[in-house]
N, C-alpha and C positions, 0 to 999 in steps of 0.2 A: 644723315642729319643735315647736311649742307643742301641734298636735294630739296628737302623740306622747308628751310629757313627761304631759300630761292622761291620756291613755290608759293609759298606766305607773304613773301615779296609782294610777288605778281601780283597777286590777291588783292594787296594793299593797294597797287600801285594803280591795278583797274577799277576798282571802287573809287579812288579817286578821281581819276578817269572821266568816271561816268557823274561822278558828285558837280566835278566842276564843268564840263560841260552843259549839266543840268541849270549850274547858275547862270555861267552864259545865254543859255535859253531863256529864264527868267529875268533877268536884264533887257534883252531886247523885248521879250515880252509887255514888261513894263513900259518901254521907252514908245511899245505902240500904242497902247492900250489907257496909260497914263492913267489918272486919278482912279478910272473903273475896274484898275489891278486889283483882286483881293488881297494882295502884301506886296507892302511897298520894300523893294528886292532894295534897290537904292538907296534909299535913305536909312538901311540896316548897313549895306556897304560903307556909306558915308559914316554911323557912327563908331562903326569899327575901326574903319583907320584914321579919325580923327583920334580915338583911346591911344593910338599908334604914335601920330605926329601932332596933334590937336595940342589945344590949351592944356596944361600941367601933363605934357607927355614926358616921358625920361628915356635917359640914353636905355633904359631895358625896354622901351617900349618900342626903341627903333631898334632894338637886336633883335626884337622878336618878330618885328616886321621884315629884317632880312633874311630869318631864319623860313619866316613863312613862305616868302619870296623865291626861296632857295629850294624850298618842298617842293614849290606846287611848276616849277620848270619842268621843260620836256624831260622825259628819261632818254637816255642816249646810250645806244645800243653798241 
């Protein structure tokens, strides 16, 4: 059981992996290519963590920003 839970892990933790460096990708992409991006990577960025820290944000808006924060770090081996 504990092999498996580990294993599910991994799983999780390299989809992630691959998710976020994918955005990183899309970011710069954006940042070259500007207006002629078919999605604007950024400005989806920007209104997510303004819902975060932005006008009528609440203290649950920044736990969920630290929590996000705390996900999306290296994994340490």
């Amino acid at each position: 059981m504990k092999d498996t839970l580990e294993s599910f892990k991994s799983l999780i933790w390299g989809v992630t992996s691959v998710l976020v460096s994918a955005l990183g990708l899309l970011v710069v992409a954006q940042a070259v290519f500007g207006e002629s991006a078919s999605i604007n990577v950024i400005g989806n960025l920007q209104g997510i963590i303004n819902g975060f820290v932005g006008e009528g944000a609440s203290l649950a808006g920044i736990i969920t920003l630290l929590l996000v924060v705390a996900l999306l770090q290296k994994k340490k081996d």
